[in-house]
Every structure is written in structure tokens, then in C-alpha cells.
NUPA-217359 format. One line per 4 residues: for each residue z, x, y of N, C-alpha, C. Coordinates in steps of 0.2 Angstrom, whole numbers. Example, Ala and Ser with C-alpha at 12.3 -4.5 7.8 and 13.67 -1.06 7.14 Angstrom:
<rs>
39 66 -28 39 62 -22 39 66 -16  35 64 -11 36 68 -5 39 64 0 $
</rs>
This chain:
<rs>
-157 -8 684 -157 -3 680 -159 4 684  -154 9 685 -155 15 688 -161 19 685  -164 21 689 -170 27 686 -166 32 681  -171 35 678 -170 40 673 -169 45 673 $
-171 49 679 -170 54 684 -164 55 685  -160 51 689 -154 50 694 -149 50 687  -152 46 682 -146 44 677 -144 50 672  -150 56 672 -149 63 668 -147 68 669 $
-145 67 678 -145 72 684 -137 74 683  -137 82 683 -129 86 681 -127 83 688  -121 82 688 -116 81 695 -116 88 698  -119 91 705 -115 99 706 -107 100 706 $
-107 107 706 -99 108 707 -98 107 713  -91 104 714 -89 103 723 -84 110 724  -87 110 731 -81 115 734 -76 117 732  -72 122 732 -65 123 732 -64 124 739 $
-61 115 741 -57 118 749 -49 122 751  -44 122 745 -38 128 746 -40 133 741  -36 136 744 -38 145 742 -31 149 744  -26 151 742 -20 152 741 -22 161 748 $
-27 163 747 -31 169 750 -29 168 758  -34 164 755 -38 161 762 -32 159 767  -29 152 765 -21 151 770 -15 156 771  -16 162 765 -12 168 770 -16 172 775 $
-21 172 774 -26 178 780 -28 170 785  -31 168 785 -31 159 790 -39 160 792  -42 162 787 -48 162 790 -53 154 785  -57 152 787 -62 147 785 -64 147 780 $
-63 144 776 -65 143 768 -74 143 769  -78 145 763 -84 144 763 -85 140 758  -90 136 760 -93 132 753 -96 135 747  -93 134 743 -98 136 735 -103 132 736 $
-107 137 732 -114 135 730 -113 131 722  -117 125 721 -116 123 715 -121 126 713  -121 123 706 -124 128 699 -132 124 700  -136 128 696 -145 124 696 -146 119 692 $
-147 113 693 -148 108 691 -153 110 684  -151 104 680 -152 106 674 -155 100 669  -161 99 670 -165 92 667 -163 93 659  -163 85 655 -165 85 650 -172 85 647 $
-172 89 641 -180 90 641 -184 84 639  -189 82 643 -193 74 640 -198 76 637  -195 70 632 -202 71 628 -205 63 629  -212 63 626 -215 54 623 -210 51 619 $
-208 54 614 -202 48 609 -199 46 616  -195 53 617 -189 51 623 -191 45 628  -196 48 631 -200 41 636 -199 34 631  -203 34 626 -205 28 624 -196 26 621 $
-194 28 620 -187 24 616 -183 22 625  -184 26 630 -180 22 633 -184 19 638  -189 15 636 -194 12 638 -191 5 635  -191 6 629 -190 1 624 -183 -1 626 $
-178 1 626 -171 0 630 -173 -4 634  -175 1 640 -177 -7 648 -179 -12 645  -183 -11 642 -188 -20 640 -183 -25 637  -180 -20 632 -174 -24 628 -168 -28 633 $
-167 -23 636 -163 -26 642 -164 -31 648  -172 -32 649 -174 -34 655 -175 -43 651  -176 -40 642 -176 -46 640 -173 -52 640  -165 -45 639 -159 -50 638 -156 -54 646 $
-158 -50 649 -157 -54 656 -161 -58 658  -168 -59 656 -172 -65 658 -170 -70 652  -167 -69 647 -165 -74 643 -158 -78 645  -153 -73 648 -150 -75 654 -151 -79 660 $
-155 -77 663 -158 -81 668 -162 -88 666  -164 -87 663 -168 -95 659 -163 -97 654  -157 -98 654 -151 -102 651 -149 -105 658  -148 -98 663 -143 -102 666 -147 -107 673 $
-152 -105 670 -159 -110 675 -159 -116 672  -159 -116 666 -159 -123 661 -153 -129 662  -147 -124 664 -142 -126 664 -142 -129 672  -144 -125 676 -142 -127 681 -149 -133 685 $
-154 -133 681 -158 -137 681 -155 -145 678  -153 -146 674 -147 -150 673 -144 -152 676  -138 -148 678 -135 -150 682 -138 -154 689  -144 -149 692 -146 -154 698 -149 -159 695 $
-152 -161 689 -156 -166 687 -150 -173 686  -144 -171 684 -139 -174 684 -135 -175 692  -133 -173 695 -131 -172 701 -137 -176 704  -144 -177 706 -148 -180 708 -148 -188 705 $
-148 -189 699 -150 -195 697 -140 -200 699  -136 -196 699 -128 -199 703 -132 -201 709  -134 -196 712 -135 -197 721 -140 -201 722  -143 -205 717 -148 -209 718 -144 -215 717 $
-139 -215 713 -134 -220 709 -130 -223 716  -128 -216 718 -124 -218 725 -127 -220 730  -132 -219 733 -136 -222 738 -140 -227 736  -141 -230 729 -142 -236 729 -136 -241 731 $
-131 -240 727 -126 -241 728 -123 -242 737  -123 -238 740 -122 -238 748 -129 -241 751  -133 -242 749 -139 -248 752 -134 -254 749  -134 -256 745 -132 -263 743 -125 -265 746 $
-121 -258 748 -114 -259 749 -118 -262 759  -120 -257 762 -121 -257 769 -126 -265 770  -130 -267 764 -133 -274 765 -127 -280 766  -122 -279 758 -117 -283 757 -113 -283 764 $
-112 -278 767 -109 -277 774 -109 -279 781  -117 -280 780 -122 -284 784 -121 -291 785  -124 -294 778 -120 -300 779 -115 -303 779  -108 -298 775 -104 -302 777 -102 -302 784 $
-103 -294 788 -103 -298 795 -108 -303 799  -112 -303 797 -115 -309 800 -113 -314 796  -110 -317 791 -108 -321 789 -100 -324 793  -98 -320 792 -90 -319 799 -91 -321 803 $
-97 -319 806 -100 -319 816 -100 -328 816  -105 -331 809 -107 -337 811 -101 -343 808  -97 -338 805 -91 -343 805 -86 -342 811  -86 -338 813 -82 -337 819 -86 -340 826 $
-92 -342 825 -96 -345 831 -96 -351 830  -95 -354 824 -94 -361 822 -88 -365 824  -82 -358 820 -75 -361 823 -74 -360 831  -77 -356 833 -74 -354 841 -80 -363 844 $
-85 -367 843 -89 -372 843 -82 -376 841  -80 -375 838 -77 -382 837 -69 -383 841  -67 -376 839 -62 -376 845 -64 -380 850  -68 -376 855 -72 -379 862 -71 -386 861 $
-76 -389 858 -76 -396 856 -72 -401 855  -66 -397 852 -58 -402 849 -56 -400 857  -56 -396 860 -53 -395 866 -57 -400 872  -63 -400 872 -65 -405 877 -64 -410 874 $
-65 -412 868 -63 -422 865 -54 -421 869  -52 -415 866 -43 -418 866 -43 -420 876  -47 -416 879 -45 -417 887 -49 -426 887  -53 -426 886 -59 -431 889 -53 -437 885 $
-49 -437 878 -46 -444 876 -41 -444 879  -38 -438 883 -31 -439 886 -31 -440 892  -39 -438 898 -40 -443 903 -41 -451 903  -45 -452 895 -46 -458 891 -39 -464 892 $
-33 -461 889 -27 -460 888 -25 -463 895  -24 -458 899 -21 -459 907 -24 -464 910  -34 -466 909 -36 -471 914 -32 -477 910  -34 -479 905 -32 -484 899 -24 -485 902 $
-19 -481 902 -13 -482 904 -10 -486 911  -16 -482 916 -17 -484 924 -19 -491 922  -24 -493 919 -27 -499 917 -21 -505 916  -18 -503 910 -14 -507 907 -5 -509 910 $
-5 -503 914 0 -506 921 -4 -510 926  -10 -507 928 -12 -515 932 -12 -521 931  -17 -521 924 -15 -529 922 -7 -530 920  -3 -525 919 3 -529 918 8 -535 924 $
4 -529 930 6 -530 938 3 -539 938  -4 -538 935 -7 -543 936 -4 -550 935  -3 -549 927 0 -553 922 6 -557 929  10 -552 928 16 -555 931 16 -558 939 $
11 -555 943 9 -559 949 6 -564 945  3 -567 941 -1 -574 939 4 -579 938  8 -574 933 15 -578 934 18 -583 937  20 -577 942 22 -580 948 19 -582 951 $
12 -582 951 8 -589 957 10 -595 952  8 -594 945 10 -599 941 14 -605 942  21 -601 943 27 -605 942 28 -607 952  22 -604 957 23 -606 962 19 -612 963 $
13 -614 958 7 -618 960 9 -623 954  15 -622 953 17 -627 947 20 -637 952  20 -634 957 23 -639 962 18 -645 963  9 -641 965 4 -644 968 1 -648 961 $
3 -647 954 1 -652 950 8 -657 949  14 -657 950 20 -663 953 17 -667 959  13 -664 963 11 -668 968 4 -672 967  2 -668 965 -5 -674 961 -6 -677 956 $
0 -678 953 5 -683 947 6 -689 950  10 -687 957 11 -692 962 8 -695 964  2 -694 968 -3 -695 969 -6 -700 966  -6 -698 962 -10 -699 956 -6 -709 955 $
-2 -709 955 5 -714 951 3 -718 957  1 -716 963 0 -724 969 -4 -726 967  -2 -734 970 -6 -739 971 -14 -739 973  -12 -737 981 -18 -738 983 -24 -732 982 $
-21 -727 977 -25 -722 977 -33 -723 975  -39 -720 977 -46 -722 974 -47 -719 967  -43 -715 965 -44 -710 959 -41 -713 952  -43 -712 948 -38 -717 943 -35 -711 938 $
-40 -705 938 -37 -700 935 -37 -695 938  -34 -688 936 -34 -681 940 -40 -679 938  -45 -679 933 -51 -677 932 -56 -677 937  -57 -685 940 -59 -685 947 -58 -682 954 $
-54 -683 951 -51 -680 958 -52 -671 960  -51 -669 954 -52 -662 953 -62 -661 954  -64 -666 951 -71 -667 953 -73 -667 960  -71 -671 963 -72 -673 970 -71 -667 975 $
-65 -663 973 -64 -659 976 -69 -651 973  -70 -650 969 -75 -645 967 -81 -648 972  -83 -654 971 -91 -655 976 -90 -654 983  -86 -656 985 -83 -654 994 -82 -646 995 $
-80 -643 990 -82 -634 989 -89 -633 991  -92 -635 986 -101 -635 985 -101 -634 992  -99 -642 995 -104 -644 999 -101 -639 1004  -97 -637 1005 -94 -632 1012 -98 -627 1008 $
-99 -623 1002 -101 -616 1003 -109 -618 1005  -114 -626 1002 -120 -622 1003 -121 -623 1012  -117 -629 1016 -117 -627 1023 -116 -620 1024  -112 -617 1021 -110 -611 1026 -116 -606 1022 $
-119 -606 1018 -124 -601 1019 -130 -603 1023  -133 -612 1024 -138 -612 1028 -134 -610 1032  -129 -611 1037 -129 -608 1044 -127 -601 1043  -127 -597 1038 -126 -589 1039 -135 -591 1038 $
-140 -592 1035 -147 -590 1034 -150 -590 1042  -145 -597 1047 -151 -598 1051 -148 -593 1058  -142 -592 1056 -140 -586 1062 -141 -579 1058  -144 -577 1054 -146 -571 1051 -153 -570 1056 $
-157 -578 1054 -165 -578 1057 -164 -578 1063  -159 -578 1067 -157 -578 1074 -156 -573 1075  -152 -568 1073 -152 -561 1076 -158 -558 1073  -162 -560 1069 -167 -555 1067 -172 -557 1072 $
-173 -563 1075 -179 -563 1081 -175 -560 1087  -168 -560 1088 -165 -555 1093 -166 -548 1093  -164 -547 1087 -170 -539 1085 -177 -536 1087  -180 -542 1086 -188 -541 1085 -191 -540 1093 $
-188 -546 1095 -189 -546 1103 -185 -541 1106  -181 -538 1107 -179 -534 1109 -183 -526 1108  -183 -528 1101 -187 -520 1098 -194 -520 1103  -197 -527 1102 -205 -527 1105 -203 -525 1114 $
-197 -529 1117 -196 -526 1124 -196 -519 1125  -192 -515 1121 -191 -509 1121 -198 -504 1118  -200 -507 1116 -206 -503 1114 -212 -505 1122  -212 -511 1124 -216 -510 1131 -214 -508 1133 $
-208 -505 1134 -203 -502 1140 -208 -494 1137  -205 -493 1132 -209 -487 1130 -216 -485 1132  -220 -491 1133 -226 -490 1133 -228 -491 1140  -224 -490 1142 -223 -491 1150 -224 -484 1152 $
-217 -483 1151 -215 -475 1152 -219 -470 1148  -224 -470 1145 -229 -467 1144 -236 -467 1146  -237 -473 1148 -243 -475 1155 -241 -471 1160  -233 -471 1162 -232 -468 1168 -232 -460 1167 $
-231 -459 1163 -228 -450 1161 -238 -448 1160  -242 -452 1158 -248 -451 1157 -251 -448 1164  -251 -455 1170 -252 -454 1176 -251 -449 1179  -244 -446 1178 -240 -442 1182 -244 -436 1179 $
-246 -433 1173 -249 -427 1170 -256 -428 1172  -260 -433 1173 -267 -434 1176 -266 -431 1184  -261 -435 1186 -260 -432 1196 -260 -423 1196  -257 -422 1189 -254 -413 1192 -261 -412 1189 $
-265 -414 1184 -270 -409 1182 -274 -410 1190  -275 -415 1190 -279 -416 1197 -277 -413 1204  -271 -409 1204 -269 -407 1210 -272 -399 1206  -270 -399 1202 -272 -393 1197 -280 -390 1198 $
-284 -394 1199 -289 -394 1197 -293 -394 1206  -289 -397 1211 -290 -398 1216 -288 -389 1217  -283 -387 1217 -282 -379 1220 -287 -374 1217  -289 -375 1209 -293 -369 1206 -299 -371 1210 $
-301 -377 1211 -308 -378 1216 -307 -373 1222  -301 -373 1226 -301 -372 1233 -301 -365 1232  -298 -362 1225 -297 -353 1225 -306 -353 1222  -309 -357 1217 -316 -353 1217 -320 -357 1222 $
-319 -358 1228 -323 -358 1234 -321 -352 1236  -315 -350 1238 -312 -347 1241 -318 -340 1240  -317 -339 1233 -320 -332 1227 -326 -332 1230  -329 -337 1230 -336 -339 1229 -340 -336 1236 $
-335 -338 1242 -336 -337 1248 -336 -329 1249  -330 -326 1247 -331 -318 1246 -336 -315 1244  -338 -318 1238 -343 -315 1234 -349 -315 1238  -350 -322 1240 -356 -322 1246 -355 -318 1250 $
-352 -318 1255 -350 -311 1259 -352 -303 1256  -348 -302 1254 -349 -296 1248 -358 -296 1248  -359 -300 1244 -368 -299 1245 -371 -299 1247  -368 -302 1255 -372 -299 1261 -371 -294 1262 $
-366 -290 1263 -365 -284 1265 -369 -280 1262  -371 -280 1255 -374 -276 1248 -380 -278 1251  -382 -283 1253 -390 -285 1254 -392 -281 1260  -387 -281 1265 -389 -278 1272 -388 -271 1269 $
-383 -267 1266 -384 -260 1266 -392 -259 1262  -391 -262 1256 -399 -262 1254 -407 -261 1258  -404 -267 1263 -412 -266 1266 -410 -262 1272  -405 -260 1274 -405 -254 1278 -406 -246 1275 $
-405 -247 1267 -406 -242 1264 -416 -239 1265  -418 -246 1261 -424 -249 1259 -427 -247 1268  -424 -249 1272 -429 -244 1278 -428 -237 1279  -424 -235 1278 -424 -229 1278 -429 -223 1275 $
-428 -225 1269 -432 -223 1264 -441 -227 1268  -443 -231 1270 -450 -232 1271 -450 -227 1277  -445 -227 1283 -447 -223 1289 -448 -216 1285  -444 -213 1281 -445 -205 1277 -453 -204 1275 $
-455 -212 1271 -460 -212 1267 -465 -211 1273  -464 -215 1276 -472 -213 1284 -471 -208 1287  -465 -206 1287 -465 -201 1292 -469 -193 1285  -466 -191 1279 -470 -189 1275 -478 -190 1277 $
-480 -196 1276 -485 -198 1275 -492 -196 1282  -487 -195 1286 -490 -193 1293 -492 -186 1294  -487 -183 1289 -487 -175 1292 -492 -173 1287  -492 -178 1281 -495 -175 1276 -505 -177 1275 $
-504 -180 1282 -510 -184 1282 -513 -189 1274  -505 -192 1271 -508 -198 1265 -509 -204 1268  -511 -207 1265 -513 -215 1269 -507 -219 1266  -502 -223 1268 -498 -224 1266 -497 -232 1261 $
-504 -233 1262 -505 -238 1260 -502 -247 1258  -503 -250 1255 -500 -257 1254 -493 -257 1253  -489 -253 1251 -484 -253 1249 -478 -259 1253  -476 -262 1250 -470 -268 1254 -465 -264 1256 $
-458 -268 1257 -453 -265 1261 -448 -264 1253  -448 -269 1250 -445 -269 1243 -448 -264 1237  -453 -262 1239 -454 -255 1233 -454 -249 1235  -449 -248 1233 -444 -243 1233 -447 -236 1226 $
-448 -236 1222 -451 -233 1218 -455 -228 1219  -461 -231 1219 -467 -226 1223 -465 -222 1228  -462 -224 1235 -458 -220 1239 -455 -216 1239  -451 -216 1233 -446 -209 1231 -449 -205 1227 $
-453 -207 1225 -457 -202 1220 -461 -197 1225  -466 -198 1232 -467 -197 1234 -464 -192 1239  -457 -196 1240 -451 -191 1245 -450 -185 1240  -449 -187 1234 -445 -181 1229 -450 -175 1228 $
-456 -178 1227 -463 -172 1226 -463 -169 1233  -463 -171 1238 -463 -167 1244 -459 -164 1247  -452 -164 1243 -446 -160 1244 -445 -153 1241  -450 -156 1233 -451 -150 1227 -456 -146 1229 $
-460 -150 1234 -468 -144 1235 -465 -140 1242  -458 -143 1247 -458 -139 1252 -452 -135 1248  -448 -136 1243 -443 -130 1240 -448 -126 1238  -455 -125 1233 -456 -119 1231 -460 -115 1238 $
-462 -118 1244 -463 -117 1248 -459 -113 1255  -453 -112 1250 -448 -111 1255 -446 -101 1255  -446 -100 1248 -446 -94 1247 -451 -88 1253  -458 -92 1249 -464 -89 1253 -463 -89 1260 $
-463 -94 1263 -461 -96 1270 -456 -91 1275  -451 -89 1270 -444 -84 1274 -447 -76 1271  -450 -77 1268 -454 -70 1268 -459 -68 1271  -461 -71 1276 -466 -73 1280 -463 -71 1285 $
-459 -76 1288 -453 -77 1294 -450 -69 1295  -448 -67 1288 -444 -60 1287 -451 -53 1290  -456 -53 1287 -460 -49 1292 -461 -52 1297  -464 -58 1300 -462 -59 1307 -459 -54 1311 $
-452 -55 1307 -446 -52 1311 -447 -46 1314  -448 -42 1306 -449 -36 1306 -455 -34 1312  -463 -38 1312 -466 -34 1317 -464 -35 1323  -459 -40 1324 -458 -43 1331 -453 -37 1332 $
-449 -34 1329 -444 -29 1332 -447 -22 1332  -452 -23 1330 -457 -14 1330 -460 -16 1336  -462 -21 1338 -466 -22 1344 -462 -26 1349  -455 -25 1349 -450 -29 1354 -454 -27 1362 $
-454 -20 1361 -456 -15 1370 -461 -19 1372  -465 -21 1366 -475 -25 1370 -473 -31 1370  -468 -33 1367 -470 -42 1368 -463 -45 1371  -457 -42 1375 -453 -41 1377 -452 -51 1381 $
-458 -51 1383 -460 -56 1387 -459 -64 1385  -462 -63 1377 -464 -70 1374 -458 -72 1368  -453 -66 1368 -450 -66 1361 -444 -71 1362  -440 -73 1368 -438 -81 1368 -440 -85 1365 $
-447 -85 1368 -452 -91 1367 -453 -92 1359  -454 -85 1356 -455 -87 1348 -450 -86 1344  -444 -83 1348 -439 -85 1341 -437 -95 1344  -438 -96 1349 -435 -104 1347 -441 -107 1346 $
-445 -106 1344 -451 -109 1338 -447 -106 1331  -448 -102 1330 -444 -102 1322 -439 -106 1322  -434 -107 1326 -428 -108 1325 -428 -117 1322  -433 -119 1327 -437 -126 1327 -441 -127 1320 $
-445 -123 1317 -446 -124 1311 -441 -122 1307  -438 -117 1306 -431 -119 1300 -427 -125 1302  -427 -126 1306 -422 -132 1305 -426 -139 1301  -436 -138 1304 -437 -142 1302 -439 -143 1294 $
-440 -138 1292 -439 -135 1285 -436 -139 1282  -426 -136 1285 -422 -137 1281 -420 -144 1281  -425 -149 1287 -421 -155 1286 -426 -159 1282  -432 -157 1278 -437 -160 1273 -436 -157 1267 $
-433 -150 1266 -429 -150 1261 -422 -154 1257  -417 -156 1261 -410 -160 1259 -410 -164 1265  -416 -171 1266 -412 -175 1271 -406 -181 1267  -404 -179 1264 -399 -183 1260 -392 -179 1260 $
-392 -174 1263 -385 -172 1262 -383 -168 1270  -387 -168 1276 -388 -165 1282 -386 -170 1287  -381 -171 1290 -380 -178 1297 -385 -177 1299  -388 -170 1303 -391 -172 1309 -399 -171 1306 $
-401 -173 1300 -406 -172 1297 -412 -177 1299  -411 -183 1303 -416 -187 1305 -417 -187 1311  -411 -183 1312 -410 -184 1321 -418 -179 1325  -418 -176 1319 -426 -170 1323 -433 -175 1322 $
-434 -180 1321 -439 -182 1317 -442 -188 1325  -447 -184 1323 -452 -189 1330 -457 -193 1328  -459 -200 1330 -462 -204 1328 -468 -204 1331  -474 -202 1331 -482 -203 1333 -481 -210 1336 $
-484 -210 1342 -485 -215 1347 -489 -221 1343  -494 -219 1338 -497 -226 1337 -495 -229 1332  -488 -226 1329 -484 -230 1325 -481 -239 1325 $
</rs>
């Protein structure tokens, strides 16, 4: 529904764009101004009557609208209740479908079994067929050789007829005789099995005695292959002996060497410990020749009392020097003499300082007469 405004509103005038003027001179048309808009006067009736219109109108259109809702509610209430129709229907169609293919599968799995089946019976009764056939030409083979032995062993009862027909024969019938001859079979098969049983017991103690030869033989040759491996361990056993003598011998050597450097060490260190002990006026006491301990502990304390003694000492030595060369002119005479006295004491210093790392460190060292 358009507003009420817009629907009472004058159209303005439009332009005049020719102008018979204007296209002979050629100048720009101007636009006209349109006229002043020009309302219709409102009044309340006015409002309320087309008040009443709209509603009138809005009615007729929701009465439209709810027709055709009704209708078309319908229609889907109908269209739904089909669609329910058809998909029951295509449930029951896609079930039927189901098993008639599974129905199909297990007729077709049945027949396809049976084929198989007819197919191995038909091979299994046509190999059936061929042996039976193979069979039945043999015995026919047979038949007709039986025959013919027949019509050939037809001769040997003509002759036991005759036989038979002499006088002096012992037999009165063919019965016995066929008798007699059956037990004389006997008696030859049950001979020839005892002399197969006793010549069977024969090679079997020629077996046994052999096996038992051949087993001492074996047991022979592994008394000897036994021996032979006792001989090597034992030659075996004889050389490791001779190499750990051998060893044994070194080692002992070796230890003496280690024994004599020790107790050549072990004096050294006691002539150091006395020789300390003398200058230092200690009493050197009980000490053996193997305790080595106490002795070094000694040596090493007398080393460390003559290193801090050592500084002081050349500080000393050092003014020496100095007065000896302020006084060279006066003592001109003895200054030899006292520099190889010092020279004599550093040495002897430095060789109570490191006699362990000095060759000719022991070679100054003099021993007291009542040693």
C-alpha cells in the first residue's frame, strides 16, 4: 500500500526541451521550473476513512493469504502423506530386492555346487569306466590264455586215464593219485621252508658275529684314537710345563733384579739418613735396613728446613759479597781462600737441598772416621 503523501502528491511540470527559438539562435535550453506543490487538505474524517480503506484492504489480503496457506497446507499435508506411501513402498520394494538377490545368490551357489559335483561324479565314473574297462580286457586276456592252457593240459588227464587203465598200477583211482601227489607238494613246500628258516638263522648269526667283529674293531680304534689324544695332551702338557718354567725362571730373575735395585735403593736412602743424622747431631737410632719410612720422612723434613733456609743463607752470602768487595784493598790476601769456602758451601747446600735430581750430588759427601 503506497503512503498517503506520495499518493496525493501533483506530478511537477517537465521541462520543455525544444523550443523552435532556441534551435534557430543554438543556444541551451533552460529548464523550467515546475509549479508549487499543492497538498490535499487533511482532515480526521479524511485520515480515518482512508484508515478504514487500508484495514479493509489489509483484511482482504490476509484473508487471501490464509486461503491460500490453507490450500497449500493441504496440498503439502497431501504430498507428505504420498511421500510416506512411496517410501514405505520403496522400503518394502529395496527389502523384496534384497532378498530376491540373496535368494538368486543361494540358488545360483546351489546350482553352481552341483554342477561341480555332477562334474567331479561325471570324471570320477569315467575314470570308474576306463579302469573297469582296462579290467575287463584283462580278464578277457585271461579267460582266453586259461583256455588255451586248457585245451593244452587237456593231454596230461589222457595220460592219467592211461595210467590209470594199467595193470600194475598201485592206484585204483585218479582221486589218489591226485592225493598223493598234493602230499608230496606239502612235503616239498614244508622242507623248503625249514631249510629257508635254518639258512635265514644262518645268515642272521653271520650278521650278528660280524656286527659284533666290527663293533670291536670299532672299539679298538677308539681305544687307539683315545691313546693317541692322551699322548698329545701329554706332549701338550709337557711344553706348557717347559714354557711355565721357562716364565717362572724369568720372573725369578726379574725379582732379583727388583730385589737388588731395592736394597741398593734401601742403602742409599739409610747412608743419606746417617749422613743427615751426623751433621744434624740426631741419634739415629734402631731403625733396620727395610724401614724405609721414618728415614724419608726425616730426609724430606731436612730438605724442607734447609729450602726455607736457603733464602736467608744467600742473603747473607749476598752481604758477604758486598763487604768483601768494599774491603777487597784490606783483605786482598784471604779473598781466594773465602770465596772457595763459599763456593764449598753452595755446593754443599745445593746438594741437601735436591740429592735426587743432582749426578754429582753424593759425590761431595764425606763419612766420619768412626762410622
Amino acid at each position: 500500500m503506497p503512503k498517503r503523501i506520495n499518493r496525493l502528491k501533483l506530478p511537477p511540470l517537465k521541462p520543455v526541451e525544444k523550443n523552435v527559438l532556441l534551435e534557430i539562435t543554438g543556444e541551451q535550453p533552460l529548464k523550467s521550473l515546475g509549479e508549487p506543490k499543492d497538498y490535499v487538505r487533511l482532515t480526521p474524517e479524511v485520515d480515518y476513512i482512508i484508515e478504514q480503506n487500508k484495514t479493509q484492504w489489509i483484511k482482504k489480503q490476509w484473508r487471501k493469504k490464509r486461503q491460500q496457506t490453507e490450500s497449500c497446507v493441504k496440498e503439502l499435508v497431501h504430498q507428505w502423506r504420498i511421500l510416506e506411501q512411496k517410501e514405505l513402498l520403496f522400503q518394502r520394494t529395496i527389502v523384496a530386492h534384497n532378498r530376491f538377490v540373496r535368494r538368486n545368490l543361494e540358488k545360483r551357489e546351489r546350482a553352481l555346487l552341483k554342477i561341480q559335483n555332477d562334474t567331479e561324479l561325471i570324471k570320477k565314473r569315467t575314470r570308474d569306466i576306463k579302469t573297469l574297462s582296462l579290467k575287463y580286457a584283462v580278464l578277457k586276456d585271461a579267460l582266453t590264455k586259461m583256455r588255451d592252457e586248457i585245451v593244452k593240459h587237456s593231454i596230461y588227464e589222457k595220460f592219467l586215464d592211461l595210467v590209470m587203465r594199467e595193470i600194475d598200477c598201485p592206484f585204483k583211482m585218479l582221486f589218489e593219485f591226485l592225493t598223493k601227489f598234493e602230499v608230496l607238494l606239502e612235503v616239498k613246500e614244508f622242507c623248503m621252508q625249514r631249510q629257508n628258516h635254518q639258512m635265514s638263522v644262518t645268515i642272521q648269526m653271520q650278521d650278528s658275529s660280524m656286527q659284533h667283529f666290527r663293533h670291536q674293531q670299532i672299539v679298538f680304534i677308539g681305544i687307539r684314537n683315545e691313546v693317541n689324544k692322551l699322548s698329545e695332551r701329554y706332549d701338550e702338557t709337557v711344553r706348557r710345563n717347559i714354557a711355565s718354567e721357562a716364565l717362572l725362571c724369568r720372573v725369578i730373575t726379574k725379582t732379583n733384579d727388583l730385589n737388588n735395585e731395592v736394597k741398593s735403593c734401601q742403602h742409599t736412602i739409610d747412608t743419606i739418613y746417617r749422613y743427615i743424622c751426623h751433621r744434624r747431631g740426631i741419634p739415629p737410632g734402631s731403625l733396620t735396613l727395610s724401614q724405609i719410612e721414618p728415614k724419608v720422612d726425616v730426609i724430606k723434613h731436612t730438605l724442607e728446613g734447609y729450602a726455607k733456609l736457603m733464602p736467608a743463607m744467600r742473603r747473607k752470602s749476598k752481604t758477604k759479597r758486598d763487604r768483601k768487595s768494599q774491603t777487597s784493598n784490606r783483605l786482598s790476601t784471604s779473598k781466594s781462600e773465602r770465596a772457595s769456602y763459599e763456593r764449598e758451601a753452595d755446593k754443599r747446600h745445593s746438594s741437601l737441598v735436591n740429592p735426587y735430581f743432582e749426578n754429582d750430588a753424593f759425590s761431595q759427601f764425606t763419612y766420619p772416621e768412626n762410622w
